[in-house]
VOPAGU-2260 file (C-alpha; in pm, 1 decimal, decimal comma):
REM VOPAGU-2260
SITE   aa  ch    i         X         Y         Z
SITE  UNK   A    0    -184,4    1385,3     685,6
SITE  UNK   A    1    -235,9    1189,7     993,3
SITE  UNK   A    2    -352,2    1504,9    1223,7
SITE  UNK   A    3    -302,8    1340,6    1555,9
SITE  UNK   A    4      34,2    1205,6    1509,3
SITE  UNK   A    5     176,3    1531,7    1384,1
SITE  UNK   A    6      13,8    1657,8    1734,0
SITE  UNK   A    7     205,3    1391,4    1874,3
SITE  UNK   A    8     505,6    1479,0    1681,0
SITE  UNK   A    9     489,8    1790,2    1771,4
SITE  UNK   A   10     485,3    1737,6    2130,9
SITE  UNK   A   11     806,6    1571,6    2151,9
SITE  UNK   A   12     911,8    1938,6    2176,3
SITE  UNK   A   13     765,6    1985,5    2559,2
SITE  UNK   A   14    1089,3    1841,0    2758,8
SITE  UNK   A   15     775,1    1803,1    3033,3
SITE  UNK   A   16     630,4    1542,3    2795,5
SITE  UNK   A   17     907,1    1380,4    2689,4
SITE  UNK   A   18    1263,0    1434,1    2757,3
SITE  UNK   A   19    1519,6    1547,1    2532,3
SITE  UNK   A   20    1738,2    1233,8    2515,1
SITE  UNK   A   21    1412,6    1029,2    2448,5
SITE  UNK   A   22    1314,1    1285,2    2183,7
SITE  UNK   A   23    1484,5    1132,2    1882,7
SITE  UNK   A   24    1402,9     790,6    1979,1
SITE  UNK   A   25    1039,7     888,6    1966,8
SITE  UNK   A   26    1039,1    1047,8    1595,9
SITE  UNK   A   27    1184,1     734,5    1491,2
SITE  UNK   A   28     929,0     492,5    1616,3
SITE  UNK   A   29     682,4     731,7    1454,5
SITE  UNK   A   30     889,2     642,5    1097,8
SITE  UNK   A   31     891,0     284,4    1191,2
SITE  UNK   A   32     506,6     310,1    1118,3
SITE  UNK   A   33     487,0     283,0     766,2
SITE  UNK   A   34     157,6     532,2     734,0
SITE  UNK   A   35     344,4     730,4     995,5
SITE  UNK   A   36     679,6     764,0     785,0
SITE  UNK   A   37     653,6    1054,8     551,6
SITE  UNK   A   38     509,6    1230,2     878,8
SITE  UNK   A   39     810,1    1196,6    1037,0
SITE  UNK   A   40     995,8    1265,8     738,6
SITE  UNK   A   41     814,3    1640,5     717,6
SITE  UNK   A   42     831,1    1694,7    1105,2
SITE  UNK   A   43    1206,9    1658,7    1062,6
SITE  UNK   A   44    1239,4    1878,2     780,0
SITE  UNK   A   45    1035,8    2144,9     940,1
SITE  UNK   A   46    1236,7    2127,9    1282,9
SITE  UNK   A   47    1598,0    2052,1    1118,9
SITE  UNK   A   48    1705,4    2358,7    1281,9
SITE  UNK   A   49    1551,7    2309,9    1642,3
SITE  UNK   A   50    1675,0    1961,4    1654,7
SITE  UNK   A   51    2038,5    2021,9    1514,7
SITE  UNK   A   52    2101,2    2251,4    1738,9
SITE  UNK   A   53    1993,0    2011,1    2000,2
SITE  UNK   A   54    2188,8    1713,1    1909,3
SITE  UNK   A   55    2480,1    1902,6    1723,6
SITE  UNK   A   56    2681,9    1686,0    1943,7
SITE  UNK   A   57    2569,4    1408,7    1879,3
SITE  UNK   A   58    2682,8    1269,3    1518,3
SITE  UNK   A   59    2466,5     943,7    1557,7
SITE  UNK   A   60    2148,8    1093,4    1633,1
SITE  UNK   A   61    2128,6    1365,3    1355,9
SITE  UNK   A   62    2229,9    1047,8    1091,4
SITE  UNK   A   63    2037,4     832,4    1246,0
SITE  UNK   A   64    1709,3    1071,1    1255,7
SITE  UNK   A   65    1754,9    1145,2     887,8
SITE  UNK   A   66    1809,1     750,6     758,3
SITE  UNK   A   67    1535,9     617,2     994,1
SITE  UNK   A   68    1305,0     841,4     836,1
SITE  UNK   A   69    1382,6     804,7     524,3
SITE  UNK   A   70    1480,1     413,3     452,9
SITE  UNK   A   71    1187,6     338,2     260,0
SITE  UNK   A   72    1134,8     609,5      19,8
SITE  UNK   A   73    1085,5     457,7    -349,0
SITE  UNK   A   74     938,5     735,0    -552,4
SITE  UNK   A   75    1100,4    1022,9    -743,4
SITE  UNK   A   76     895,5    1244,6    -568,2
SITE  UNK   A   77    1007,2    1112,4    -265,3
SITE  UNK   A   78    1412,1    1151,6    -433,9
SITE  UNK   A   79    1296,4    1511,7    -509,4
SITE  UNK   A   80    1217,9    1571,9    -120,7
SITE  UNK   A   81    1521,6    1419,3      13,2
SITE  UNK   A   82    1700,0    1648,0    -242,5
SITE  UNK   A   83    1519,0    1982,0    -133,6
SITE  UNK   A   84    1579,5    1903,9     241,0
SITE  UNK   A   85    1933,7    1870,8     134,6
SITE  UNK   A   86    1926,9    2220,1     -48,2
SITE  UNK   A   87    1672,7    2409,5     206,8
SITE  UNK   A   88    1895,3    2309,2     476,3
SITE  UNK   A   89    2315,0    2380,8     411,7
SITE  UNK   A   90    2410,8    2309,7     748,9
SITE  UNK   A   91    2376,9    1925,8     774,5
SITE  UNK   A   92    2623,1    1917,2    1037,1
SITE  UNK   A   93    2695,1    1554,8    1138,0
SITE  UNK   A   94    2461,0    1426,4     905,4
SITE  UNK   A   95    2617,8    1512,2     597,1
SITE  UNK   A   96    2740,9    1206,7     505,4
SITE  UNK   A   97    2401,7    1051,4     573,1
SITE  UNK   A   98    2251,1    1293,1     318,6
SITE  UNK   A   99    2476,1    1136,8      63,3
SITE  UNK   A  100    2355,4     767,2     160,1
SITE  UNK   A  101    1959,6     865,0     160,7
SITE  UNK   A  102    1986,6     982,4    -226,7
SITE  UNK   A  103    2211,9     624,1    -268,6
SITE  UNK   A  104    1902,4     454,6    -118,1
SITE  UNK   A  105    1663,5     638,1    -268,6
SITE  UNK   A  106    1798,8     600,8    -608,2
SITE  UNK   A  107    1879,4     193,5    -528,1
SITE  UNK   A  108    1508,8     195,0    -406,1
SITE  UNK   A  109    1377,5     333,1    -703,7
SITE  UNK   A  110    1604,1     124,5    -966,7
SITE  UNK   A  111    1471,5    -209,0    -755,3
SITE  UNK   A  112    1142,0    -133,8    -782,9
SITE  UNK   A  113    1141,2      -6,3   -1176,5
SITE  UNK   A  114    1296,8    -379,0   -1203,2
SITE  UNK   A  115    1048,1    -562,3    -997,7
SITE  UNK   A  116     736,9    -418,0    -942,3
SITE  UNK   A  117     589,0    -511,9   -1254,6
SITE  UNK   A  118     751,0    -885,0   -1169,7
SITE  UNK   A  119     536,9    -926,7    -822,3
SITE  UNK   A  120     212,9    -765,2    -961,1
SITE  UNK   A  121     222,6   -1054,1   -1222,9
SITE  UNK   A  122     326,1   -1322,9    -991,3
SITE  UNK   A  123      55,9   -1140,7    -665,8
SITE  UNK   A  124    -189,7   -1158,0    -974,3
SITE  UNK   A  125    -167,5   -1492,0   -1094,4
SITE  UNK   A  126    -136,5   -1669,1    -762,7
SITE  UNK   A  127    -443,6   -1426,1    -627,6
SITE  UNK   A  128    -636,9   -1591,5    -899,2
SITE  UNK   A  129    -582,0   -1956,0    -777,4
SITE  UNK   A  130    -713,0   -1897,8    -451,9
């Protein structure tokens, strides 16, 4: 775990640092970062409740927060975390519907790369070796 942007996660928090309608905005350019993603992806389940109740009203932030943060994932563990933040946390709210579309992606993630992976490590291998 990248210590110092968890710290800056977790200062998002401090409406003196950054303000509240800027707050989501921030978390997801933190999950924009590749390295940065599953960071973002824990600081969200670990605030869910802080940061429903502040943007309860808002049905495209709570979605948004929970897709942005999780568009990449590719790994059955990562499937198995989406699937426990859907369990550990019953009140979805807005975002319930995005819940549903994360496993999709997830699971359309994970199919692609079973089919491919082995495809572009052959091909990344062979054309390596020509350089």
């Amino acid at each position: 775990m990248n210590i110092s942007t968890y710290r800056l996660l977790k200062l998002t928090a401090d409406e003196k640092i950054v303000r509240k309608q800027d707050r989501s905005s921030f978390i997801i350019s933190v999950a924009e970062n590749g390295y940065a993603k599953t960071l973002a992806f824990d600081y969200l389940d670990e605030n869910w409740n802080e940061l429903l109740e502040l943007f309860r009203s808002s049905s495209y932030t709570l979605s948004n927060l929970l897709l942005k943060t999780s568009d990449s994932f590719n790994t059955n563990y990562e499937l198995q975390r989406v699937l426990e933040f859907r369990r550990k946390h019953a009140d979805l709210a807005s975002a319930s519907n995005a819940i549903v579309q994360v496993i999709e992606n997830v699971n359309t993630n994970i199919n692609w790369m079973n089919k491919n992976s082995k495809k572009i490590l052959d091909w990344l291998n062979e054309n390596a070796a020509r350089s």
